[in-house]
N, C-alpha and C positions, 0 to 999 in steps of 0.2 A: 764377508763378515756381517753385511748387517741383514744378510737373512738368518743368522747365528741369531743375533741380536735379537730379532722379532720372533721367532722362533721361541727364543728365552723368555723372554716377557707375557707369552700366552701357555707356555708347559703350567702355570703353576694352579691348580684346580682351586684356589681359595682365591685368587684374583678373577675367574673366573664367576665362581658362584658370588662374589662382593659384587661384581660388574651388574651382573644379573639381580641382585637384590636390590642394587642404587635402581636401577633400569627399572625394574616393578615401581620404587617408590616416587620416581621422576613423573612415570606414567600418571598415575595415582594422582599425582599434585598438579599435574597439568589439567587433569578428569574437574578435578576441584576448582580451580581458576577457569577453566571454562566454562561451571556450571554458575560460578560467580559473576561472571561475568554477563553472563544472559540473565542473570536475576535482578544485575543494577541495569542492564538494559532497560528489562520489563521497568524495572521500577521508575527510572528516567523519563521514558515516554510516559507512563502515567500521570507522572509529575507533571510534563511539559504539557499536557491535553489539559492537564486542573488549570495550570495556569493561564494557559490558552481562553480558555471558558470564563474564568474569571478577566483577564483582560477584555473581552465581548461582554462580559456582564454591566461593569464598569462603563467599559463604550459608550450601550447601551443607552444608560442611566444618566450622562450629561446629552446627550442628543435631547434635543427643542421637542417638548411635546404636541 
């Protein structure tokens, strides 16, 4: 029976091409958040180096002449 079952559930060619279409746009949205994700990367480290630099600038600037 429940190879009936499985059997039934994959005959139907419009469940099929939906599966496949979800499946493009999952991809698709993963492509997107990965490429998101490396861009607040970049952008984070950038940040954290300004900051960085500004902390030493600061340092700096109270240290005894």
């Amino acid at each position: 029976m429940a190879k009936a079952l499985i059997g039934h559930l994959y005959s139907d060619p419009r469940t099929q091409a939906r599966l496949v279409a979800e499946n493009a746009r999952l991809r698709a949205r993963v492509s997107e958040l990965e490429a998101l994700t490396l861009r607040l990367a970049r952008e984070n480290d950038a940040l954290a180096a300004a900051a960085a630099r500004e902390t030493l600038t600061v340092e700096s600037d109270l240290l005894p002449a």
